[in-house]
C-alpha positions as CSV (number, residue, x, y, z in Angstrom):
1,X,29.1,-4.2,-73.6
2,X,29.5,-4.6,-77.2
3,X,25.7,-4.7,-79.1
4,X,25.0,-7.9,-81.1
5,X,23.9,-7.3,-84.8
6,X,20.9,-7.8,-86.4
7,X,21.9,-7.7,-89.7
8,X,21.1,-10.9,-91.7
9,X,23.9,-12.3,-93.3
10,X,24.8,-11.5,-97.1
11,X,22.6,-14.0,-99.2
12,X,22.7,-15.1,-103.2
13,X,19.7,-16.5,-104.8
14,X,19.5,-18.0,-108.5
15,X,15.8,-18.5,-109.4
16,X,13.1,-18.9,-112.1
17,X,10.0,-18.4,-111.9
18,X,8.5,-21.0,-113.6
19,X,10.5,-24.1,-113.2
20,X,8.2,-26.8,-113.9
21,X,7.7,-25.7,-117.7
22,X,11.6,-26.1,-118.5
23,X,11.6,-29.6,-116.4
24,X,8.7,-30.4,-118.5
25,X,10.6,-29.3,-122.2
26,X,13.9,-31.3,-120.9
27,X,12.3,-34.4,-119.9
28,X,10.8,-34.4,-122.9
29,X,14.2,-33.9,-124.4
30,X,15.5,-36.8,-122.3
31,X,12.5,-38.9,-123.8
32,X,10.9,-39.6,-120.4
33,X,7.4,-37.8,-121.4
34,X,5.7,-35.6,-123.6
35,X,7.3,-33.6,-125.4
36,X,6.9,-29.3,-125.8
37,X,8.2,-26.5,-127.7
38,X,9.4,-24.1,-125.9
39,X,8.0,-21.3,-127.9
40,X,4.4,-22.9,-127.1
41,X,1.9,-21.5,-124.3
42,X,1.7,-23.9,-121.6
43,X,0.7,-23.9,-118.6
44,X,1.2,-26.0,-115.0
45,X,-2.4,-26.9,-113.8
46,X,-1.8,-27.6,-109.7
47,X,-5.0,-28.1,-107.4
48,X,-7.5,-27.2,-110.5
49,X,-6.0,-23.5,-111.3
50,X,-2.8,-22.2,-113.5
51,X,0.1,-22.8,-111.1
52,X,2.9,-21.1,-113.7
53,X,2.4,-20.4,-117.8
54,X,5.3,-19.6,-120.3
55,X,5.7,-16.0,-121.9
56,X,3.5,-17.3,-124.9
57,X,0.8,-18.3,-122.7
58,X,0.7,-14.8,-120.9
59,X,0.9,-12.8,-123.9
60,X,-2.3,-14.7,-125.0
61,X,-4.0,-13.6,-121.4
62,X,-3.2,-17.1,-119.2
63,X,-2.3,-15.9,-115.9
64,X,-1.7,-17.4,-112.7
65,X,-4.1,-18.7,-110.4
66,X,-7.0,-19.1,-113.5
67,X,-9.2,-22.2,-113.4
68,X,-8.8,-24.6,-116.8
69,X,-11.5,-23.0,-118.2
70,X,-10.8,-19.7,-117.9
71,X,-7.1,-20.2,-119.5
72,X,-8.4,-22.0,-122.4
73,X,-10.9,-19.0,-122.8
74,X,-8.1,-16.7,-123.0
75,X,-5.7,-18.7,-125.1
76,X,-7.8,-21.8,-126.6
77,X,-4.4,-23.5,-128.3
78,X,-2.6,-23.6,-124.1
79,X,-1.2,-26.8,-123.5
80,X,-1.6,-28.0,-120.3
81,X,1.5,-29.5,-118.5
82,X,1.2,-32.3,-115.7
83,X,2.0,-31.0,-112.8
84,X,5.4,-33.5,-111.4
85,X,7.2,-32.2,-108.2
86,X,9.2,-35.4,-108.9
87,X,10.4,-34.0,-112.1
88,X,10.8,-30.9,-111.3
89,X,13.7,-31.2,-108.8
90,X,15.0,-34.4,-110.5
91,X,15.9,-31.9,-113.4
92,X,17.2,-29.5,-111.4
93,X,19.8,-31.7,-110.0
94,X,22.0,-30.8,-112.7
95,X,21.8,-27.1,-111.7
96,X,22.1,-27.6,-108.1
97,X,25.5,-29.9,-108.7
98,X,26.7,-27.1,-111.5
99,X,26.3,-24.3,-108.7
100,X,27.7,-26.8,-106.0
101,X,30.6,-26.8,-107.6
102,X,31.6,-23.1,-106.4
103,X,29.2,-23.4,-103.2
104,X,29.3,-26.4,-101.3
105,X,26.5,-25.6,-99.0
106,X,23.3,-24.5,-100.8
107,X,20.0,-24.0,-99.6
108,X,16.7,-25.8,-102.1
109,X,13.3,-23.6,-101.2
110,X,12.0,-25.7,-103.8
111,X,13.1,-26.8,-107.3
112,X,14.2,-23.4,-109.7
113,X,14.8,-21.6,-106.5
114,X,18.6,-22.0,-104.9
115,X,20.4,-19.8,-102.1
116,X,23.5,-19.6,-100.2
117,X,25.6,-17.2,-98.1
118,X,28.2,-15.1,-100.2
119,X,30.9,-14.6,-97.4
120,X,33.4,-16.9,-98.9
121,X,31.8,-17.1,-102.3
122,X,32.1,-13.3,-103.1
123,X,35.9,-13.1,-101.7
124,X,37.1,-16.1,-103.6
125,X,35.6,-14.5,-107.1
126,X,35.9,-10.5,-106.2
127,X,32.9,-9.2,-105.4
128,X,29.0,-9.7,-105.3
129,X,28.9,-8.7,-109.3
130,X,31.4,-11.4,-109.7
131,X,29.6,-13.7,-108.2
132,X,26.1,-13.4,-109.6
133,X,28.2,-13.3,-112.7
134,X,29.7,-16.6,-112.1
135,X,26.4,-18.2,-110.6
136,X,24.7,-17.6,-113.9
137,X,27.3,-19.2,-115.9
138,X,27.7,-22.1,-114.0
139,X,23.6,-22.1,-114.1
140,X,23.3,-22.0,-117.6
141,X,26.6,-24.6,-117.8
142,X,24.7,-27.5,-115.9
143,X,21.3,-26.9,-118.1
144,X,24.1,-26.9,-121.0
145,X,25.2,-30.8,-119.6
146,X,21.4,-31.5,-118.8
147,X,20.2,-31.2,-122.3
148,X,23.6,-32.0,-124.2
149,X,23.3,-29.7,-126.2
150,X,20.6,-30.5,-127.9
151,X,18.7,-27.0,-127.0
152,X,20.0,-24.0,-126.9
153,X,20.0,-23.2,-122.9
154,X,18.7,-19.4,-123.7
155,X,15.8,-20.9,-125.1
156,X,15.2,-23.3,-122.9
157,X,15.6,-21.0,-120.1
158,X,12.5,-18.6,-121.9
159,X,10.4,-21.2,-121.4
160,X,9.9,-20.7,-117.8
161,X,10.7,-16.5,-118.4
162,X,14.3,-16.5,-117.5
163,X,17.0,-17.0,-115.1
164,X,17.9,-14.1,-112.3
165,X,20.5,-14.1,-109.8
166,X,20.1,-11.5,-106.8
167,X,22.3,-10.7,-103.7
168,X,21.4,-8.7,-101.1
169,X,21.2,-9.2,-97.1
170,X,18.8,-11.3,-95.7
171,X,17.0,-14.0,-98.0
172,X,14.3,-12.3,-98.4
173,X,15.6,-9.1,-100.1
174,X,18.3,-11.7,-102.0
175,X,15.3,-13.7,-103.5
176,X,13.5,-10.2,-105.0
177,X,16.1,-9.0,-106.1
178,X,16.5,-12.2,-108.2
179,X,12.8,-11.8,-108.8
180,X,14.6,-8.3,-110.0
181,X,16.9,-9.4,-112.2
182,X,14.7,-11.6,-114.2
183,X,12.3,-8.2,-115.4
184,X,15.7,-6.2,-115.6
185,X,17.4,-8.9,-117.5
186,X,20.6,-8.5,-115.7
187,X,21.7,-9.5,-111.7
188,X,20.8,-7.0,-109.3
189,X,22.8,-6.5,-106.2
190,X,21.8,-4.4,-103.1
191,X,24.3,-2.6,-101.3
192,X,25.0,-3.6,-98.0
193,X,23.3,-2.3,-95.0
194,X,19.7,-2.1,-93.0
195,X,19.3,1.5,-95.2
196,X,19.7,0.5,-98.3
197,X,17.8,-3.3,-97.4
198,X,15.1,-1.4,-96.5
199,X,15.5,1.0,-99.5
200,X,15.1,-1.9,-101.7
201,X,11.9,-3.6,-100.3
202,X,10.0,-0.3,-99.4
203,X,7.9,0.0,-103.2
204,X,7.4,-3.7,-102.9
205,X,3.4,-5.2,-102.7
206,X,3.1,-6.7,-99.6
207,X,1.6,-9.7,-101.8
208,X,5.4,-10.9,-101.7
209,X,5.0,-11.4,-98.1
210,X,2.7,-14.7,-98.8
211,X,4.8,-16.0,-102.0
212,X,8.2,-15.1,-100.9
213,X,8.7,-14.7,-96.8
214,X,5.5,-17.8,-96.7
215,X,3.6,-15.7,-94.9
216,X,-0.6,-16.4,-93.8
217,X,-2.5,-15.6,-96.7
218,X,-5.3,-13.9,-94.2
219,X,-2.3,-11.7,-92.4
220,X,-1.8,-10.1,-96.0
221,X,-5.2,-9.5,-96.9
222,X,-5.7,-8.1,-93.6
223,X,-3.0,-5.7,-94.2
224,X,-4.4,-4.7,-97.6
225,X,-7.8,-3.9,-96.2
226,X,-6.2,-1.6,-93.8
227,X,-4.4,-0.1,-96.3
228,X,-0.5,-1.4,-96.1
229,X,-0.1,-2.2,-99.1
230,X,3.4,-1.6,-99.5
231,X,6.6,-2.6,-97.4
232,X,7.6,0.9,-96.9
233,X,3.9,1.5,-95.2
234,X,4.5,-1.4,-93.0
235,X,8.2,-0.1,-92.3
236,X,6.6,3.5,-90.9
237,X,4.6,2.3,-88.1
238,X,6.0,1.4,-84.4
239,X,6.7,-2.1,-83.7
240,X,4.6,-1.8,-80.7
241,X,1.6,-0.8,-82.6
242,X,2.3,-4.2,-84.9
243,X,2.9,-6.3,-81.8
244,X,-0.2,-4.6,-80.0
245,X,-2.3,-5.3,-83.4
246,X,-0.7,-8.7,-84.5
247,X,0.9,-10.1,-81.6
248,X,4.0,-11.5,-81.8
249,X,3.9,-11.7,-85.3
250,X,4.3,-8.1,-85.5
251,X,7.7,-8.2,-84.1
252,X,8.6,-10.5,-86.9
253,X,6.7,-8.6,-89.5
254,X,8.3,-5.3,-89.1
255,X,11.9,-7.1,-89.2
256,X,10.7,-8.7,-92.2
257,X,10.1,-5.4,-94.0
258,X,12.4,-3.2,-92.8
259,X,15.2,-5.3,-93.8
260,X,16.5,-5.9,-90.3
261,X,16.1,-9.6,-90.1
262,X,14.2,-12.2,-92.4
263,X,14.6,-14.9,-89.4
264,X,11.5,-15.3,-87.0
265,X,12.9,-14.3,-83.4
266,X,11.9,-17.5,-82.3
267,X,14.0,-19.6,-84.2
268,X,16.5,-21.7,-82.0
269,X,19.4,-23.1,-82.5
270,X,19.3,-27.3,-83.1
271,X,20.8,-29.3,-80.2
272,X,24.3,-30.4,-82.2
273,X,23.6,-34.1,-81.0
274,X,20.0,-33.7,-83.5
275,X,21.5,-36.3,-85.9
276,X,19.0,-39.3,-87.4
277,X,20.8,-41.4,-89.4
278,X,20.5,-45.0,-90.6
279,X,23.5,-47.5,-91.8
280,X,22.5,-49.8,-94.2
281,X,24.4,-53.9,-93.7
282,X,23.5,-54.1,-97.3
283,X,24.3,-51.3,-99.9
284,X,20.8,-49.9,-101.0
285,X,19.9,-49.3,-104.6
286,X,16.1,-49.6,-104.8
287,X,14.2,-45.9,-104.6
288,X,11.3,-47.3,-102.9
289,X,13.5,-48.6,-100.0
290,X,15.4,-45.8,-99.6
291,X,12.2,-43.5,-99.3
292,X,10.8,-46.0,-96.9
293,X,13.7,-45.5,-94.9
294,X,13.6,-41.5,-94.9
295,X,10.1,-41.9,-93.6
296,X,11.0,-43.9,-90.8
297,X,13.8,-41.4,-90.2
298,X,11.8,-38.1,-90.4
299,X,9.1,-39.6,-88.4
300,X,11.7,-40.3,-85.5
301,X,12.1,-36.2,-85.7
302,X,8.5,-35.6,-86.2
303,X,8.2,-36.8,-82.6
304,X,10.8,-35.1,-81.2
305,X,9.6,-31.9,-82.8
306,X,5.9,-32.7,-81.6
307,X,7.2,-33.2,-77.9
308,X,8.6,-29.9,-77.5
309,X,6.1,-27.7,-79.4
310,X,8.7,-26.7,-82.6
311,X,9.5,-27.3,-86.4
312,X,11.8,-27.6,-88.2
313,X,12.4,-25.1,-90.9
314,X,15.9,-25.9,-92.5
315,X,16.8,-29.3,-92.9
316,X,20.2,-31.2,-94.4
317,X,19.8,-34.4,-96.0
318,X,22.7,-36.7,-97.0
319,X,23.0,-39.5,-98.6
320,X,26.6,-41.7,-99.1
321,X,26.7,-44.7,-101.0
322,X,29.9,-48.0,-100.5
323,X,32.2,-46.3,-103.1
324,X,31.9,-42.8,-101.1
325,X,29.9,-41.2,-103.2
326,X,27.8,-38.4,-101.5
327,X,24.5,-36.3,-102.4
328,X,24.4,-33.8,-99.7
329,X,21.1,-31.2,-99.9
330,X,20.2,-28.2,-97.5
331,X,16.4,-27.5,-97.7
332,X,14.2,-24.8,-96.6
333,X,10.9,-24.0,-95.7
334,X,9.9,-20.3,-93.7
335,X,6.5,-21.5,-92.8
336,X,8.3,-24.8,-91.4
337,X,8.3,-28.4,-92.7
338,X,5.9,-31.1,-91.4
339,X,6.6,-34.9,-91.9
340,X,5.0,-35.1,-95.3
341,X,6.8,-32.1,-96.4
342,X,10.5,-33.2,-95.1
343,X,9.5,-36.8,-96.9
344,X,9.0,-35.0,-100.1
345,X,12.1,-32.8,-100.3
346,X,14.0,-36.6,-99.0
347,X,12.5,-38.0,-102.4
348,X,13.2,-35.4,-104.8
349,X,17.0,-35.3,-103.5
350,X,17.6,-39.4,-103.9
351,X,15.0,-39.6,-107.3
352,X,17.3,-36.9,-108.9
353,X,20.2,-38.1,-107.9
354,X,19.5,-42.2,-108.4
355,X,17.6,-42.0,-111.0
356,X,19.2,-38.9,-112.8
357,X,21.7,-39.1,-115.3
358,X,25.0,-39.0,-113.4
359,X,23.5,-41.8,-111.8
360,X,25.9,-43.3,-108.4
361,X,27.5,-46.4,-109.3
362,X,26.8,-48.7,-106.3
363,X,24.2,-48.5,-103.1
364,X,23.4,-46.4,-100.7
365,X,25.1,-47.4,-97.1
366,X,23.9,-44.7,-95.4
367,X,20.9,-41.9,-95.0
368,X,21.2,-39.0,-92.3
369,X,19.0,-35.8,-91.6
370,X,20.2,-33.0,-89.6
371,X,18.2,-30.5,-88.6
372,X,19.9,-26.7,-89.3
373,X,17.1,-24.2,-88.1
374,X,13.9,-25.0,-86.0
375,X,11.8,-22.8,-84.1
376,X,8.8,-22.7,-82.0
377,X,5.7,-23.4,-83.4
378,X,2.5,-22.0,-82.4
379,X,0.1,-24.2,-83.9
380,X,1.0,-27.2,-81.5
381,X,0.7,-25.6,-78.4
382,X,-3.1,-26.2,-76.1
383,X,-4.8,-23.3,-75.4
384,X,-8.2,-22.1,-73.0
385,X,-9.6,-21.1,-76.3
386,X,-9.5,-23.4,-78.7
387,X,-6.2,-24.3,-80.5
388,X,-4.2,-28.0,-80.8
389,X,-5.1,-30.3,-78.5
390,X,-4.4,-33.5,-77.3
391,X,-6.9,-35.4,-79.0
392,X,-5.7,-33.8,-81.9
393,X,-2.1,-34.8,-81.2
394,X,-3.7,-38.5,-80.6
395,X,-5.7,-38.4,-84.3
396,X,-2.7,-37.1,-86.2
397,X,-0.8,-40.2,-84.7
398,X,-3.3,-42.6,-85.7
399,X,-3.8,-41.3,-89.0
400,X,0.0,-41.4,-89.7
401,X,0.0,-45.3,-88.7
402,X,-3.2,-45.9,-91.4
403,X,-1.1,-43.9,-93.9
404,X,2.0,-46.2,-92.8
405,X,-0.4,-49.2,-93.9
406,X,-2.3,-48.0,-96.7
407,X,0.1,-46.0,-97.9
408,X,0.3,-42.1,-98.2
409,X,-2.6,-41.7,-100.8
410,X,-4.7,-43.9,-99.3
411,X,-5.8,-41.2,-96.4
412,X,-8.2,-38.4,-97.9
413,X,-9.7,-35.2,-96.9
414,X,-12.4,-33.4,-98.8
415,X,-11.2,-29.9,-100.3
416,X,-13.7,-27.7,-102.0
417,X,-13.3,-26.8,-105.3
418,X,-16.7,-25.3,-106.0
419,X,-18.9,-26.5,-109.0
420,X,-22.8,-27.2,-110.0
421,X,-22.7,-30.7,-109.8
422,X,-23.3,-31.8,-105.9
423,X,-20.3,-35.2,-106.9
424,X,-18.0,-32.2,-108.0
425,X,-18.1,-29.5,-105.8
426,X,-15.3,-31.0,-103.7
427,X,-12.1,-32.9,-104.4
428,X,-10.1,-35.6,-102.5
429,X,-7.2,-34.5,-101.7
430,X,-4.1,-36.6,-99.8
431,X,-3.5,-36.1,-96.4
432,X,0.3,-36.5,-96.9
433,X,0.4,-34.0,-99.4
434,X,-1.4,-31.2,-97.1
435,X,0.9,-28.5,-96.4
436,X,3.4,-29.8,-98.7
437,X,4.4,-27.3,-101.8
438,X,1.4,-25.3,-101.5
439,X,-1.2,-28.0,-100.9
440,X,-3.7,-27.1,-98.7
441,X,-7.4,-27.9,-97.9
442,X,-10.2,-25.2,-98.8
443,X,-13.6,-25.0,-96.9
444,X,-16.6,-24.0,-98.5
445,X,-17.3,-20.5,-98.5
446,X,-20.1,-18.9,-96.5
447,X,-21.7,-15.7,-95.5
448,X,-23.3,-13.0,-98.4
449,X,-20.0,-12.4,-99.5
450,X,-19.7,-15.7,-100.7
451,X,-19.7,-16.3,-104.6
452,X,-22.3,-18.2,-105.9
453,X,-22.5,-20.8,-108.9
454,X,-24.6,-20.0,-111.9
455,X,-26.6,-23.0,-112.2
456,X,-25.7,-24.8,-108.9
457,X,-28.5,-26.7,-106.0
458,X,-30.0,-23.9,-103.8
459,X,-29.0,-24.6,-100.4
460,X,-29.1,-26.4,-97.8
461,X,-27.2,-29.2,-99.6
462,X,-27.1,-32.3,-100.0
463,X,-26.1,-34.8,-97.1
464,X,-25.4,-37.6,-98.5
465,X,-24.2,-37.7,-102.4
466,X,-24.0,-41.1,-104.2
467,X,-20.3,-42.0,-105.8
468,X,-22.5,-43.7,-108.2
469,X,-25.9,-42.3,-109.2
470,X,-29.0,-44.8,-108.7
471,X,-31.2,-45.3,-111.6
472,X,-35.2,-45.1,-110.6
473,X,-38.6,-44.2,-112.3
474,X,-40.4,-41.2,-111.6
475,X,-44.3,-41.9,-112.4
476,X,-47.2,-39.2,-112.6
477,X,-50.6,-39.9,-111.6
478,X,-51.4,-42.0,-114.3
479,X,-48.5,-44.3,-114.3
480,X,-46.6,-42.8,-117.0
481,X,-43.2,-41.8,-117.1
482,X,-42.2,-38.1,-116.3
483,X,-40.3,-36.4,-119.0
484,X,-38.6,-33.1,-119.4
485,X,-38.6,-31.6,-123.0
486,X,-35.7,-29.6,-124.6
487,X,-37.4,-26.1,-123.0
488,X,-37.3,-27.3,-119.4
489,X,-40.6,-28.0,-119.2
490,X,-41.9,-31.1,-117.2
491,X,-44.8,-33.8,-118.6
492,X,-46.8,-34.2,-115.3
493,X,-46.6,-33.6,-111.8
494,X,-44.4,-36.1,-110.2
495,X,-46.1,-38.6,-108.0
496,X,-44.7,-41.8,-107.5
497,X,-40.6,-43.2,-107.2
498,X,-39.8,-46.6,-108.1
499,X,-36.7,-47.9,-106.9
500,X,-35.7,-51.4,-106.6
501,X,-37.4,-52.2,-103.2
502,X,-40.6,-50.8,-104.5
503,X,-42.9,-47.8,-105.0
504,X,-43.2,-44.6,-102.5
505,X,-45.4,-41.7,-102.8
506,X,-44.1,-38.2,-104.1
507,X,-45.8,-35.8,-101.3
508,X,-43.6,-32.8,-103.2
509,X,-41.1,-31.6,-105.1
510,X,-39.5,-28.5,-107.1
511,X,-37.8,-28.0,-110.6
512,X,-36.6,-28.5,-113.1
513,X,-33.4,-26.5,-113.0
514,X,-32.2,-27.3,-116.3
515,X,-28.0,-27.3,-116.9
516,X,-26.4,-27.5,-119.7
517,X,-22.3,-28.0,-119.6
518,X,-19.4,-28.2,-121.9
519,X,-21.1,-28.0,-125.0
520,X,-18.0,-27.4,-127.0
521,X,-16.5,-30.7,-126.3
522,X,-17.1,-34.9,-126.1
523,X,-17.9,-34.2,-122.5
524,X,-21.1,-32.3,-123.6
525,X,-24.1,-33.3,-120.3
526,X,-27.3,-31.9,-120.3
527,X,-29.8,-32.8,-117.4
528,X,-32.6,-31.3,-115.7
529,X,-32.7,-31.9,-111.8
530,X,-35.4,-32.3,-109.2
531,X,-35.9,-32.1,-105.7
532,X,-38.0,-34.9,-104.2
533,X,-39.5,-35.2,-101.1
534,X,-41.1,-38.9,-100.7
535,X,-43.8,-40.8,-97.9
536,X,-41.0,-43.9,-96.7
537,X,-41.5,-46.6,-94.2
538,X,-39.6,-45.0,-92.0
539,X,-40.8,-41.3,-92.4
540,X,-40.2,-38.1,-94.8
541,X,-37.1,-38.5,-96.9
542,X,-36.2,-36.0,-99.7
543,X,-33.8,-36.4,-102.4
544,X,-31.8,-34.9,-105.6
545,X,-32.6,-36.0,-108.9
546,X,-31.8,-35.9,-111.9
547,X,-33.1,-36.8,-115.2
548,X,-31.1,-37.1,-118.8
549,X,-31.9,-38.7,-122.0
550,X,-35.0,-39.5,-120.6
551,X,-33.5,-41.7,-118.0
552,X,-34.0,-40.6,-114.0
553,X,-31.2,-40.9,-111.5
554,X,-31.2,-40.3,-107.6
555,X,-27.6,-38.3,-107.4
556,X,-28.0,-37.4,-103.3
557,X,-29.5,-37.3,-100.5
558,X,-30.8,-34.7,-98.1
559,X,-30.5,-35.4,-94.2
């Protein structure tokens, strides 16, 4: 019997590692936004912290993963860049049809990021150095078009710290060593072979499992604390030990480090009948009608996925309009892609080709998606112990038909983003956009190891906190108004709240905490806050206040 290989196939990877900040400099260029130098420091803010910053903004200390205030600490002149995904791949069209030009079939991870098997590629050029030669030029050649040359593409490029091309085996190894090549300033290519694979990723952090492989944040850590912190640690222990500690994901962790195999064992080939597609009677040229479409498409898969407990983790979308003109995408996603995710890779494709600047020039006739990789997935399956279950199945169904009606943003979920202000401590965040490009929901943290806001409301907090504060009196004894003076010190006891639908009687209360916020700058608020506890109709009620300018305000309520 002849053994069956598990070496990954060959793979190329062109990336940069901060593509938002060029697609931010050539739209500008384009005259579709702001515009920016690329010698300034900016910085991509995404869910309230420093998503990517330009060399200028980490020389001046702005680093990744900084709140707003702490990057304008470190660099007070950072501009802050809206953060686009629409944009950002809708630039990058230029550079994916450039690079299709040699490679036919390429696989988008996201915008700035682009791989694709070298098999045919490195025989047709001579040779992996070849190639990552050739992927650069034709890299920097569809910038070049993208701009027309009214920016030098080096210097464009800086803005987001370079271009690298990498080849190796396996797409994990080819994306760092593209990582590589951007520090080295020159392609890197590992030589062939599980030795030398696992050669190359042994010094590596096993950080790079979470940003690159899309790995559980909480399996790195874990490995951290027992002291992996490196591939090569990982590499030296058993498999059995891994599987015995991790479960199956041990299997797959040791392939992943090693350099044996970057593909979860459980991934399965599609059924070759797994085609959605939709023919239009009418040539389509309206955006919104085509996304529309997409989402009726990927939700047809969604179900099929849900049914049989998988996801899908590479996808191919094309698009072919009456005069035969084609836009034809392969996307990727390791951790898998839900419904909202496959929508948003759907959009990017047709917004940067439709609306880009080698626009098609009649409607789009038809819209397919074929699935290229799927896999099981864990998290739909109904355990004893907890896990998915079917009334979680049924929820996740109805809250997909109220997003069909009120449209994606109009279904929220609360994501804390910590604070002292009770109406700031947590953020709305889209339900479509959960799990999409990094999006995810954060609970509050809790147990002593939790960190603690200067300045913020002693727990327990508030139940109930008012969108819009309600304006009362707070009376002492003698009927006159309680004030605070500039040294935090109260007037009178508090004894009586007015509100509109009358007077109730302070039985007690504690404060002031006085707080004092963004002093440097128009929004400037200083207020003094109270806990009340009040004699109502209907028994004991308590409530945070808060008083400023002389004028008192009920901001929550306690349950």
């Amino acid at each position: 019997m002849t053994s069956v290989s598990t070496q990954p196939p060959r793979c190329a990877v062109v990336h940069t590692p901060a593509w938002p900040l060029i697609a931010a400099v050539m739209n500008g260029i384009a005259g579709r936004g702001p515009e920016y130098a690329p010698d300034q420091p900016l910085a991509v803010m995404r869910s309230q912290r420093v998503h990517c910053c330009s060399p200028a903004a980490w020389r001046d200390g702005v680093r990744p993963g900084m709140r707003r205030r702490q990057a304008q600490g470190a660099c007070p002149h950072v501009v802050l860049v809206a953060d686009e995904p629409d944009r950002d791949a809708r630039c990058f069209e230029p550079v994916v049809r450039s690079v299709g030009t040699l490679v036919p079939l390429l696989d988008i991870e996201s915008p700035g990021s682009l791989l694709m098997a070298t098999r045919g590629p490195s025989r047709y050029v001579g040779g992996d150095v070849a190639l990552t030669v050739r992927l650069g030029d034709l890299a920097m050649a569809g910038l070049s078009t993208a701009v027309a040359a009214r920016i030098d593409p080096v210097v464009l490029l800086s803005t987001g710290g370079g271009l690298g091309v990498g080849v190796a085996d396996g797409r994990l190894a080819a994306t760092l060593a593209a990582r590589h090549a951007i520090r080295r300033g020159e392609p890197v290519v590992v030589e062939p072979g599980s030795a030398a694979t696992a050669a190359f990723l042994a010094p590596y952090p096993v950080a790079a499992l979470s940003a690159v492989a899309g790995c559980d944040v909480g399996l790195v850590d874990l490995l951290q604390r027992l002291g992996l912190r490196r591939f090569g640690d990982v590499a030296a222990l058993s498999p059995h030990h891994l599987v015995d500690r991790f479960g199956s994901w041990g299997h797959t962790l040791h392939r992943l480090v090693s350099g044996t195999d970057d593909t979860a064992p459980s991934a399965l080939p599609p059924p070759p009948d797994l085609t959605i597609s939709r023919l239009f009677d009418h040539p389509v040229d309206q955006f919104d009608m085509l996304v529309f479409a997409a989402k009726s498409l990927v939700d047809e898969l969604g179900r099929y996925f849900t049914d049989r407990g998988q996801v899908c983790t590479r996808v191919r979308v094309e698009a072919e309009t009456e005069h035969g003109e084609a836009s034809v995408r392969v996307w990727h996603r390791a951790e898998g892609m839900n419904e909202s995710a496959m929508v948003d890779r759907v959009r990017w494709q047709l917004d940067g080709w439709i609306n880009g600047d080698d626009r098609p020039s009649a409607g789009v006739t038809k819209l397919a998606l074929i699935p290229l990789e799927i896999r099981g997935d864990v998290g739909t399956q109904e355990g004893f112990w907890g896990g998915r279950t079917a009334a979680d199945d049924a929820a996740a169904r109805a809250i997909t038909r109220v997003m069909g009606l009120v449209g994606p943003a109009g279904v929220t979920v609360a994501s804390w983003r910590g604070g002292r202000d009770p109406r700031e401590q947590y953020r709305m965040v889209p339900l479509a956009d959960v799990g999409a490009d990094g999006t995810t929901v954060c609970e509050r943290p809790t147990g002593p190891t939790a960190p603690a806001w200067s300045g913020a409301i002693p727990t327990p907090s508030p139940a109930l906190v008012h969108h819009q504060p309600v304006g009362v009196q707070v009376l002492d004894a003698d009927d006159r108004a309680v004030s605070v003076s500039g040294r935090g010190f109260v007037s009178a006891a508090p004894s009586v709240l007015c509100r509109e639908h009358g007077r109730v009687a302070v039985t007690a209360w504690a404060g002031p905490w006085p707080v004092e916020e963004r002093w440097w700058d128009e929004r400037a608020r200083r207020v003094a806050r109270f806990q009340l506890v009040v004699q109502a109709s209907d028994g004991p009620r308590a409530y945070l206040a808060e008083v400023s300018s002389g004028q008192w305000w009920l901001v929550a309520e306690y349950a």
